[in-house]
MOPAC internal coordinates of N, CA, C and O (Angstrom, degrees):
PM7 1SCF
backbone

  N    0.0000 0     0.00 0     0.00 0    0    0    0
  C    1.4480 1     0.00 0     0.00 0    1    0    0
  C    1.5321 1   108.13 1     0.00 0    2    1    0
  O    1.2310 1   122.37 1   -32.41 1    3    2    1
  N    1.3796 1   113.07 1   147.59 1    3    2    1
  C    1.7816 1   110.17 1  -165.99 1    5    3    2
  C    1.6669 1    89.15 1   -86.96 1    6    5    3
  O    1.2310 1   105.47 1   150.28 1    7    6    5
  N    1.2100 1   144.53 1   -29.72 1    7    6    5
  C    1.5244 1   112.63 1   166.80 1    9    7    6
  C    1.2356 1   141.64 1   -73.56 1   10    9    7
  O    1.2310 1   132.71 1   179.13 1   11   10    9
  N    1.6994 1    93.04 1    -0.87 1   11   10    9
  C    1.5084 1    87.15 1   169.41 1   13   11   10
  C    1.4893 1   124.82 1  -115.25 1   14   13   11
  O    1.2310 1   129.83 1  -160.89 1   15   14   13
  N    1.8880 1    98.66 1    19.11 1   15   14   13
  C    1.2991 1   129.25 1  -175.19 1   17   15   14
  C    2.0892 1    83.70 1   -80.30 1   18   17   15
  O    1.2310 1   131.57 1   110.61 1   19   18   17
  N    1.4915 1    95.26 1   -69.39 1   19   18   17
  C    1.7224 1   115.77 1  -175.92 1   21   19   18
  C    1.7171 1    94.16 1   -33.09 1   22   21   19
  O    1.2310 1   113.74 1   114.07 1   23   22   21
  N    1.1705 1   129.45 1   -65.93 1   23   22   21
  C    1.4123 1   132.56 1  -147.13 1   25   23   22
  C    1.6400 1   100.11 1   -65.39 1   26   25   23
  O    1.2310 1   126.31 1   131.17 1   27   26   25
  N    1.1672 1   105.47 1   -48.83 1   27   26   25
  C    1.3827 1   114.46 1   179.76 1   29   27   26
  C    1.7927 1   113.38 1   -47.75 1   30   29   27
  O    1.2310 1   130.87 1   122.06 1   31   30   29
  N    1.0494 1    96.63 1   -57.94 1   31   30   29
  C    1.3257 1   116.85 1   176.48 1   33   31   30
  C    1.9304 1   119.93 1   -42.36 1   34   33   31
  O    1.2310 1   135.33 1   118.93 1   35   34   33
  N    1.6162 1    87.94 1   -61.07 1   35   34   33
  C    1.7458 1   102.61 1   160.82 1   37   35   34
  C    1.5068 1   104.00 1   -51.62 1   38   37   35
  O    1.2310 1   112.27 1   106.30 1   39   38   37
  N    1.3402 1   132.19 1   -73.70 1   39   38   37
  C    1.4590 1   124.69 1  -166.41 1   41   39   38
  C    1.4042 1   123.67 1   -52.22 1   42   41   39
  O    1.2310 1   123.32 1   150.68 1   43   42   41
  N    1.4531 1   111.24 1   -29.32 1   43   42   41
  C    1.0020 1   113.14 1   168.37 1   45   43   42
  C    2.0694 1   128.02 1   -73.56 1   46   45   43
  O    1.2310 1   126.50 1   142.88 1   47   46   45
  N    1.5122 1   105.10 1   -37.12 1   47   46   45
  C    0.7960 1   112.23 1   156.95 1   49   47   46
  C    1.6245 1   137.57 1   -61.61 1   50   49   47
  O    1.2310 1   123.44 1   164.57 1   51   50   49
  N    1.7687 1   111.01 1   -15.43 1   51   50   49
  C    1.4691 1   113.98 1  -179.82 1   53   51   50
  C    1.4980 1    94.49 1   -85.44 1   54   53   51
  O    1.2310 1   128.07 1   122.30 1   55   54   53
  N    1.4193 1   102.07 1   -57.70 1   55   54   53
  C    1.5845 1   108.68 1  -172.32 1   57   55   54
  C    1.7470 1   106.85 1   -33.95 1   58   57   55
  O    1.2310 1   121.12 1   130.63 1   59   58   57
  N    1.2686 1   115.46 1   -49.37 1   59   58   57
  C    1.8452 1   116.79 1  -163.86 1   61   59   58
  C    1.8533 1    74.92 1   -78.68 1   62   61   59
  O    1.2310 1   100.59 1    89.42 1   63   62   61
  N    1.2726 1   152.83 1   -90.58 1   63   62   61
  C    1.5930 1   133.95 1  -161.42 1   65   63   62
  C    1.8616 1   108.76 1   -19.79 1   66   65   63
  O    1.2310 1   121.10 1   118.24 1   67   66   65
  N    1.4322 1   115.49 1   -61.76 1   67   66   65
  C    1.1676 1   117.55 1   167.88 1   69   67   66
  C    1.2844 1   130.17 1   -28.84 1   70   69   67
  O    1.2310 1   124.70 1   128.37 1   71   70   69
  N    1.5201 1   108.58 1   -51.63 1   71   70   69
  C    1.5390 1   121.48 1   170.89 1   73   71   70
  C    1.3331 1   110.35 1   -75.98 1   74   73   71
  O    1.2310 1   123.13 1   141.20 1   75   74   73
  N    1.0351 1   111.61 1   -38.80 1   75   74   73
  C    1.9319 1   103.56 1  -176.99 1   77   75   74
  C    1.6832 1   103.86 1   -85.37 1   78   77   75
  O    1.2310 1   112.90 1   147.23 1   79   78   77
  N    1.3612 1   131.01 1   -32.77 1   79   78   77
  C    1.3040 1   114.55 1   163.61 1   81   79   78
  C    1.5049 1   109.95 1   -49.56 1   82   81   79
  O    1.2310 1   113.63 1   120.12 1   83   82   81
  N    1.4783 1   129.66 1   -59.88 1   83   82   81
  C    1.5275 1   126.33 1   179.08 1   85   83   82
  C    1.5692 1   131.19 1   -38.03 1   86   85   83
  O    1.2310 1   133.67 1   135.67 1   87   86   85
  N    1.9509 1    91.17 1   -44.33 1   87   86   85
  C    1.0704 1    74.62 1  -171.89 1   89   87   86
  C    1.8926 1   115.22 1   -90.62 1   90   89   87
  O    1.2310 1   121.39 1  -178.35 1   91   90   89
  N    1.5656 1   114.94 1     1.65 1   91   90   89
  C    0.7316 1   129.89 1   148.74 1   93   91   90
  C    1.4070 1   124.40 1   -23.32 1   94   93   91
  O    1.2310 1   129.03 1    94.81 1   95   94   93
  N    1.5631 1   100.20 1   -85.19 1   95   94   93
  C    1.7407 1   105.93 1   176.56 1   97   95   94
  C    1.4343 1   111.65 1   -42.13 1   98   97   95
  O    1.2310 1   121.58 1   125.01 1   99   98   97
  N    0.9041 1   114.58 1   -54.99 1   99   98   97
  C    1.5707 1   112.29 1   175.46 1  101   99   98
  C    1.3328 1   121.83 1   -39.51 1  102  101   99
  O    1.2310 1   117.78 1   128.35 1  103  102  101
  N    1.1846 1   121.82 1   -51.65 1  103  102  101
  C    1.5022 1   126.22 1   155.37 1  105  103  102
  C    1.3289 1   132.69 1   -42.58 1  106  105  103
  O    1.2310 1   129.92 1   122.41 1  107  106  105
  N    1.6682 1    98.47 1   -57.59 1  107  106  105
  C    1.5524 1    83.75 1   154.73 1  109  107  106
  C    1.6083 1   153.87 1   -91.28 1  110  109  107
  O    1.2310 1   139.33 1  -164.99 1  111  110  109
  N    1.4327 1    80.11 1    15.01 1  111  110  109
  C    1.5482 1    97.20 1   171.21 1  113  111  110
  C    1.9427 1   114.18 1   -77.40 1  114  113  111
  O    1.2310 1   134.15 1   137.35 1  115  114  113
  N    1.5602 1    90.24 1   -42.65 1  115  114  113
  C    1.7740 1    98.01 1  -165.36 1  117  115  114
  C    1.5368 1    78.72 1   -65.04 1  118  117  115
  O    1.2310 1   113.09 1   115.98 1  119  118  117
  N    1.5519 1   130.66 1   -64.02 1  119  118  117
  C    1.2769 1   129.82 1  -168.13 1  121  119  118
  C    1.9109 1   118.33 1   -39.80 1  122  121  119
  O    1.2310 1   110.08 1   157.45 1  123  122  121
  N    0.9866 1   136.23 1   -22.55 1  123  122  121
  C    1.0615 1   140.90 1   139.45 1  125  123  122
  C    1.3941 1   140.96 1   -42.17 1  126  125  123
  O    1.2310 1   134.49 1   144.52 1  127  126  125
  N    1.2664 1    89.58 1   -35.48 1  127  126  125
  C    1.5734 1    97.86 1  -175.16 1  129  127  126
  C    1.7491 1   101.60 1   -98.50 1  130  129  127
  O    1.2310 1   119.18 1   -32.04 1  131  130  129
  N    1.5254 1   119.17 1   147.96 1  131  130  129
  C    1.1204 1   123.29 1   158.58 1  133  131  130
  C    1.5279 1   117.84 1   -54.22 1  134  133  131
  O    1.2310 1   130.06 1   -35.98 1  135  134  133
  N    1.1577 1    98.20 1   144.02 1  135  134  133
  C    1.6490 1   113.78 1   177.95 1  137  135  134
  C    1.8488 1   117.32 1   -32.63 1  138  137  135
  O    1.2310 1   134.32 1   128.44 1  139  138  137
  N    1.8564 1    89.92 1   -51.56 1  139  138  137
  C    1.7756 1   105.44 1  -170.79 1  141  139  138
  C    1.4112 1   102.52 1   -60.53 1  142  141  139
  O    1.2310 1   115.25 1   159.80 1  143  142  141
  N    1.2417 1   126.61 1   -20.20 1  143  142  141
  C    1.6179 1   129.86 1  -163.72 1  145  143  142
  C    1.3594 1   116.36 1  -109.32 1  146  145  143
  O    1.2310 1   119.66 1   173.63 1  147  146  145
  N    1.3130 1   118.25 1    -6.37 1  147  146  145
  C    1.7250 1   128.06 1   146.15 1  149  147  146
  C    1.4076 1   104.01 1   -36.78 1  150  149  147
  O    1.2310 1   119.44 1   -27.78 1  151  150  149
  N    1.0452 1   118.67 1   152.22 1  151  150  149
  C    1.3997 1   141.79 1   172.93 1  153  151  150
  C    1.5136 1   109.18 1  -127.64 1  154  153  151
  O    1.2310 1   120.02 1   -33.07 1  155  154  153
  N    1.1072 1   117.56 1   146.93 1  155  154  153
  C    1.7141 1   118.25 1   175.08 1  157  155  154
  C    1.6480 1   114.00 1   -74.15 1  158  157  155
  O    1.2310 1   129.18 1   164.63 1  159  158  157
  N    0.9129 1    99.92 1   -15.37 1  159  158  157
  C    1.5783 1   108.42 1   169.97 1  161  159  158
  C    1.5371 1   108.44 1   -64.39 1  162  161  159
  O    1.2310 1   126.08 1   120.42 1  163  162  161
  N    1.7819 1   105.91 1   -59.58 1  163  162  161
  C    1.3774 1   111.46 1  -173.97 1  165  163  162
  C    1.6006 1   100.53 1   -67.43 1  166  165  163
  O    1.2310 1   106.44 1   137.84 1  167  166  165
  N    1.5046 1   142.82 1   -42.16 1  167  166  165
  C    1.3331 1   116.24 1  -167.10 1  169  167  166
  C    1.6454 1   111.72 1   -81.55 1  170  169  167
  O    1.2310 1   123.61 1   175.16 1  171  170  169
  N    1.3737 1   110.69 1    -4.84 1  171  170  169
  C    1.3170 1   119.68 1   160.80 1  173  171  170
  C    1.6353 1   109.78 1   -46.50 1  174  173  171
  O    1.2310 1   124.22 1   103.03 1  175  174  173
  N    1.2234 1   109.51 1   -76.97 1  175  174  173
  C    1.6638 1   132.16 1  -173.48 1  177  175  174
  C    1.4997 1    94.35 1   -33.52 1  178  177  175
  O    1.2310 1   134.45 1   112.16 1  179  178  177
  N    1.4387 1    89.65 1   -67.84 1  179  178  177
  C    2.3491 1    96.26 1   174.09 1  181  179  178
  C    1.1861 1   114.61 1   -27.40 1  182  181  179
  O    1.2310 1   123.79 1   124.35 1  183  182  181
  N    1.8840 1   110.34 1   -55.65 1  183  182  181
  C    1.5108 1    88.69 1  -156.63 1  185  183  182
  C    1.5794 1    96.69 1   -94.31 1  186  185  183
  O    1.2310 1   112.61 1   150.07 1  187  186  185
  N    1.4194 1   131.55 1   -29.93 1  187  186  185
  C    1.4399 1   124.42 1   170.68 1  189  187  186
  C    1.2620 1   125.12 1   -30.37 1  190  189  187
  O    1.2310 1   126.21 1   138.97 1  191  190  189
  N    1.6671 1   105.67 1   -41.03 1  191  190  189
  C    1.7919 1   113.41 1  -179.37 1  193  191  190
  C    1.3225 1   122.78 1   -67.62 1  194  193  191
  O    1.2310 1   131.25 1   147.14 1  195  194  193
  N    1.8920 1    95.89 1   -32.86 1  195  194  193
  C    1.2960 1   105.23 1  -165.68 1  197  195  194
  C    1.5482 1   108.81 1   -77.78 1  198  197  195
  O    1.2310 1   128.34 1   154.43 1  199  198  197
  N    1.4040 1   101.54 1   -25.57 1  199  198  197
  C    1.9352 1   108.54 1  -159.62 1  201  199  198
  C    1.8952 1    95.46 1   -87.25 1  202  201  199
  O    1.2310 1   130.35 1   163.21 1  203  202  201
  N    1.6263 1    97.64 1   -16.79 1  203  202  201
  C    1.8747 1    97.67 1   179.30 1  205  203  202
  C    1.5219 1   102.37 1   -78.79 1  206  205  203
  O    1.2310 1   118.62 1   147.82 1  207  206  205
  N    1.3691 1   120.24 1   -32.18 1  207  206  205
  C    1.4805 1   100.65 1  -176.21 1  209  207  206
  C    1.4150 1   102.46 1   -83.92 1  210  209  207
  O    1.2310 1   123.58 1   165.98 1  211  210  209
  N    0.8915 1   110.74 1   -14.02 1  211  210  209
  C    2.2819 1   106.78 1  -174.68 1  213  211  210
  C    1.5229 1    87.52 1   -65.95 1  214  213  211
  O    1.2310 1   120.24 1   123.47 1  215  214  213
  N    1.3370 1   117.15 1   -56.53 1  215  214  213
  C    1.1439 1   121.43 1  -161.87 1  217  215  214
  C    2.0838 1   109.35 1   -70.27 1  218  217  215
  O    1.2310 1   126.05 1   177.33 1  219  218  217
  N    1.2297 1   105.98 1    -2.67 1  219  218  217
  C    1.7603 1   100.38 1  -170.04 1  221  219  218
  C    1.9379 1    68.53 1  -107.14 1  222  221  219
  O    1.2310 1   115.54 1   139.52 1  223  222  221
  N    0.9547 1   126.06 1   -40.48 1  223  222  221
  C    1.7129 1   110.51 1  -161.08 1  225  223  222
  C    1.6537 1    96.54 1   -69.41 1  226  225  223
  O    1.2310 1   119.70 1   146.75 1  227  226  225
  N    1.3824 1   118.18 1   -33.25 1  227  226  225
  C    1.5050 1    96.34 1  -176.05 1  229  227  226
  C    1.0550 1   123.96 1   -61.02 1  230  229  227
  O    1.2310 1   126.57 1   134.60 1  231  230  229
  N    1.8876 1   104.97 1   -45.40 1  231  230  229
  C    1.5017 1   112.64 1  -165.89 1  233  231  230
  C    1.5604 1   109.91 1   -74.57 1  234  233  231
  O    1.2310 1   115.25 1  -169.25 1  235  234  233
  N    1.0583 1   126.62 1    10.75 1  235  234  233
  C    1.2660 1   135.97 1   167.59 1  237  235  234
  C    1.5360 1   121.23 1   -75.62 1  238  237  235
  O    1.2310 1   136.28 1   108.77 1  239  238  237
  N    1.8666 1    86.08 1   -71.23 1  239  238  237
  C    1.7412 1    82.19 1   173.87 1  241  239  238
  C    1.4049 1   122.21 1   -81.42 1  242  241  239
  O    1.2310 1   122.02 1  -150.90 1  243  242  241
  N    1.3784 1   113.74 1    29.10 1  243  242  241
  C    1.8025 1   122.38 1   175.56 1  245  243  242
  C    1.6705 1   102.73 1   -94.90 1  246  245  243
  O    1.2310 1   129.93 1   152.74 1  247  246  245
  N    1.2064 1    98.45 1   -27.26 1  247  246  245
  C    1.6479 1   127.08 1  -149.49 1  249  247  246
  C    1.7343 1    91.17 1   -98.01 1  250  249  247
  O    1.2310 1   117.06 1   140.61 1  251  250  249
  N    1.2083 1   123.19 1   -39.39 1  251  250  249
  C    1.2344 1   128.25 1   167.81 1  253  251  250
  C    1.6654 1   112.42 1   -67.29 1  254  253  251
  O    1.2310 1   130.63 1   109.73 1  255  254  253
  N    1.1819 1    97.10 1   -70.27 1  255  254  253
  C    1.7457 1   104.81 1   166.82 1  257  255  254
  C    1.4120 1   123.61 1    -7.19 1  258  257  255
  O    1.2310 1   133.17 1    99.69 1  259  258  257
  N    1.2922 1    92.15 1   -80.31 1  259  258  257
  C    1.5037 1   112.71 1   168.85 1  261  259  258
  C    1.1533 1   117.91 1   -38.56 1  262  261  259
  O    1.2310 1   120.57 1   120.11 1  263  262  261
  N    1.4230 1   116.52 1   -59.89 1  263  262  261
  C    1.6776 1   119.00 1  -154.34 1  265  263  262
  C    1.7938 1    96.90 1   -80.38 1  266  265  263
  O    1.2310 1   121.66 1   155.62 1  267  266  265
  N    1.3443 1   114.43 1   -24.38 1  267  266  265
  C    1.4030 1   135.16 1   151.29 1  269  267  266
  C    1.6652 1   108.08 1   -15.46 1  270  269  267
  O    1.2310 1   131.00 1    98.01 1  271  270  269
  N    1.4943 1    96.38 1   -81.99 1  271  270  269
  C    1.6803 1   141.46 1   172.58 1  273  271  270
  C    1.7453 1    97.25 1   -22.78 1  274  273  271
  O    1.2310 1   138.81 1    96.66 1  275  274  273
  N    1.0372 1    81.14 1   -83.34 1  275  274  273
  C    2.1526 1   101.50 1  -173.51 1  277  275  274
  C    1.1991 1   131.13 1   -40.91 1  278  277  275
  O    1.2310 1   136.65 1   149.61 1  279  278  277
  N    1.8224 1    85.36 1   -30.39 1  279  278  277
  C    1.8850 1   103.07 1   171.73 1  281  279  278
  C    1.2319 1    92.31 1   -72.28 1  282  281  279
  O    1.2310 1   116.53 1    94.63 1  283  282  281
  N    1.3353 1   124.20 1   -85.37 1  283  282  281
  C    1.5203 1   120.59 1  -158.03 1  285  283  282
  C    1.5460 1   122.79 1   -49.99 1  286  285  283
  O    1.2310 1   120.85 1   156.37 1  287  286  285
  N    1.3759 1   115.99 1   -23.63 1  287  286  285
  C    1.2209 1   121.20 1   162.07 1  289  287  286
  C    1.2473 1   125.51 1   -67.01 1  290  289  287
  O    1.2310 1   123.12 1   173.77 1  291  290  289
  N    1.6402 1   111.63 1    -6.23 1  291  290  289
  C    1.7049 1   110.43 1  -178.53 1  293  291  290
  C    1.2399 1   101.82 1  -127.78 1  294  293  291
  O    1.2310 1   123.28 1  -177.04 1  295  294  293
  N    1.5971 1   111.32 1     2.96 1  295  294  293
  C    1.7011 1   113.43 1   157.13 1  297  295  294
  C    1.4020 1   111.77 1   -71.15 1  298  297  295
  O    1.2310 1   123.51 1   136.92 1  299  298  297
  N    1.5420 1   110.87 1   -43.08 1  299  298  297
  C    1.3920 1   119.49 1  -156.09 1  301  299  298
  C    2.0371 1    96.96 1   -85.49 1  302  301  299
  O    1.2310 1   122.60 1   174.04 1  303  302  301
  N    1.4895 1   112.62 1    -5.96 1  303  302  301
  C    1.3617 1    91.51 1  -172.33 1  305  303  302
  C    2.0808 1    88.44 1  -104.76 1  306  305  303
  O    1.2310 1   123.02 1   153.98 1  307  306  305
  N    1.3696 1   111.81 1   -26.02 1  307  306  305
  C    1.2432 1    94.34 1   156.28 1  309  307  306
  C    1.6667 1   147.93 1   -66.65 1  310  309  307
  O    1.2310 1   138.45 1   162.44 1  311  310  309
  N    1.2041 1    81.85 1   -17.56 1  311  310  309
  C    1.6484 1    94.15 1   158.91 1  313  311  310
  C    1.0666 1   146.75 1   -24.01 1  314  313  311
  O    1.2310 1   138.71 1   113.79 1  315  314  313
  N    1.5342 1    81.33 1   -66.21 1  315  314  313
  C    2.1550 1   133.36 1  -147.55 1  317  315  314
  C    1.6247 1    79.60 1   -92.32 1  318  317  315
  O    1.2310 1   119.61 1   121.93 1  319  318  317
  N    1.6435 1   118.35 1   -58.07 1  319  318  317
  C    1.6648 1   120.29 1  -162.94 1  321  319  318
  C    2.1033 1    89.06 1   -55.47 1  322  321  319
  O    1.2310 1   125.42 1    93.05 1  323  322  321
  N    1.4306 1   107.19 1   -86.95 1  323  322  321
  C    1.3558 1   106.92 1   179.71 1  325  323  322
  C    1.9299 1   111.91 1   -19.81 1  326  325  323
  O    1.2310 1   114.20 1    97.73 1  327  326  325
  N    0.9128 1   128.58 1   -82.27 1  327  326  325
  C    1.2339 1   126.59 1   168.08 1  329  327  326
  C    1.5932 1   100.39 1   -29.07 1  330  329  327
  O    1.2310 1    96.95 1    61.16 1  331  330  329
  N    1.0304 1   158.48 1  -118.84 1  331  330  329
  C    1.4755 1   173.79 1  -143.25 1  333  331  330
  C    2.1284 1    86.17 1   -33.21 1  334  333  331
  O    1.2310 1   118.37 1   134.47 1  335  334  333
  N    1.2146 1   120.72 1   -45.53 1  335  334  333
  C    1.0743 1   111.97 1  -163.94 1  337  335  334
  C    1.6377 1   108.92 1   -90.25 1  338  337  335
  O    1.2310 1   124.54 1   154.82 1  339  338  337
  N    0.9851 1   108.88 1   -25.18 1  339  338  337
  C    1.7345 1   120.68 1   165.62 1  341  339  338
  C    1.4455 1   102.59 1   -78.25 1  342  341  339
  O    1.2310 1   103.47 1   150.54 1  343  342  341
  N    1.2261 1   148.00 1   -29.46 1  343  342  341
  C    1.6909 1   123.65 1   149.92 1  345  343  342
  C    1.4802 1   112.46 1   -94.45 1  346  345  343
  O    1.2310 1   117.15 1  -131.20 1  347  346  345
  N    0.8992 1   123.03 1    48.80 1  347  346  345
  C    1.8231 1   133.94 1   150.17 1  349  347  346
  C    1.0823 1   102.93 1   -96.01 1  350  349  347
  O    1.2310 1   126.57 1   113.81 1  351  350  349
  N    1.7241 1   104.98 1   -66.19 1  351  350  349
  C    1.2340 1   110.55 1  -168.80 1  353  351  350
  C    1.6968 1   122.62 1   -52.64 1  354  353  351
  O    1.2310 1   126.30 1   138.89 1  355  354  353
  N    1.5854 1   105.49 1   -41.11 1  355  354  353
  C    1.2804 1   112.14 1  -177.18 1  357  355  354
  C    2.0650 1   105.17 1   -52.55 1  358  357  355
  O    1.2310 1   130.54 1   150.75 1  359  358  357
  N    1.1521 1    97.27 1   -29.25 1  359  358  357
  C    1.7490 1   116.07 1  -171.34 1  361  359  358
  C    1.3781 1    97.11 1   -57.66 1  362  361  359
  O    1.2310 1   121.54 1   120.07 1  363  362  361
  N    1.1938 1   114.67 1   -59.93 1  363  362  361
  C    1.0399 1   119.70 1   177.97 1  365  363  362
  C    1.0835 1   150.23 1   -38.77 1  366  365  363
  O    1.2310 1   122.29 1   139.41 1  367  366  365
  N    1.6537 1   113.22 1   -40.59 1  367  366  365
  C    1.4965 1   139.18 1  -155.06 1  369  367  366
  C    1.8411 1    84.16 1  -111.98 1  370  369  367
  O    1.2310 1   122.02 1   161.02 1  371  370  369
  N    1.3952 1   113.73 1   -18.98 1  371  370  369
  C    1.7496 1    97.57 1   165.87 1  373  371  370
  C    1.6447 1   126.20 1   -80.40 1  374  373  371
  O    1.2310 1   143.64 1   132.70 1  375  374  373
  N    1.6194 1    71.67 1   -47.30 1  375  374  373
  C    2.0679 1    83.36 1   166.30 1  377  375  374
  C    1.6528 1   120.74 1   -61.27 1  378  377  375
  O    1.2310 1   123.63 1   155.78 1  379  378  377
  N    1.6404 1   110.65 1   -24.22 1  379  378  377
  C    1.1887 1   108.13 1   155.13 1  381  379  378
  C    1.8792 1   131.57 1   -57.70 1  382  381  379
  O    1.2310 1   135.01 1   123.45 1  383  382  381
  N    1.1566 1    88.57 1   -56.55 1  383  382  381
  C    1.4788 1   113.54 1  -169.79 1  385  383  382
  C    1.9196 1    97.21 1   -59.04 1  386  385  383
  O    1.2310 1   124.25 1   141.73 1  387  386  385
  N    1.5447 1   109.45 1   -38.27 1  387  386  385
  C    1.6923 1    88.20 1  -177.00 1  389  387  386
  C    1.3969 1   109.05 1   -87.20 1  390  389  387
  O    1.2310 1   124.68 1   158.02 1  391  390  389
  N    1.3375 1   108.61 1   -21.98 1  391  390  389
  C    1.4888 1   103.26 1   172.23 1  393  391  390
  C    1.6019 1   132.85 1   -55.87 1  394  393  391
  O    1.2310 1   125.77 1   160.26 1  395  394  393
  N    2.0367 1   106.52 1   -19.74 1  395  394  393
  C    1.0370 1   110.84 1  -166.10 1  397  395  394
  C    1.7143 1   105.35 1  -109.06 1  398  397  395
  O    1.2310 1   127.86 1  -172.28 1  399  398  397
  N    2.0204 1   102.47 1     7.72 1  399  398  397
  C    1.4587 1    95.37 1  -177.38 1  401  399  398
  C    1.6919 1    89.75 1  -109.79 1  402  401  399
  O    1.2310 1   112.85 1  -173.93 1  403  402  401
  N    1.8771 1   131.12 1     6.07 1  403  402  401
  C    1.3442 1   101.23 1   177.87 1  405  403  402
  C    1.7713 1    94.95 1  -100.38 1  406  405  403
  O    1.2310 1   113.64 1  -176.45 1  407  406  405
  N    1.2127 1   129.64 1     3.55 1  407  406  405
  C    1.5235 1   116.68 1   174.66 1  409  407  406
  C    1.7377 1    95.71 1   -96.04 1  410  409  407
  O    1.2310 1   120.10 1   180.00 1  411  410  409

């Protein structure tokens, strides 16, 4: 059903605001602070957040790719069926046609 195509879509879209507001604050928190007063803990958090969204953006557009993939692979086998059934049919309408010129 397309509203629960839409809804999906919204949740998914608040949830990633959620994550980018978070990881936001975080940014501007370390960004506040002078360099000397970083902690390795805090540029940890930095780069963990940063390497989790590289890593949620890849598996996305891999995840897109694919499902990409499947379409065109079930365009190209509907194709081939449509084609295969449009020369049957043509088969047909000959085997008709001589059948109806020997009676």
């Amino acid at each position: 059903m397309p509203s629960d195509n839409y809804r999906k879509i919204e949740d998914a879209l608040a949830r990633q605001r959620r994550e980018e507001e978070s990881r936001q604050g975080t940014l501007d928190r370390a960004a506040q602070l002078s360099c000397a007063s970083l902690r390795i803990a805090d540029l940890a958090k930095i780069l963990f957040d940063a390497i989790k969204d590289s890593e949620r953006s890849l598996i996305g557009h891999v995840k897109r790719t694919v499902e990409c993939l499947d379409l065109e692979r079930e365009k190209g086998r509907v194709f081939k069926i449509h084609r295969r059934l449009t020369q049957l049919e043509s088969e047909v309408r000959l085997l008709a046609k001589k059948a109806a010129k020997k009676t």
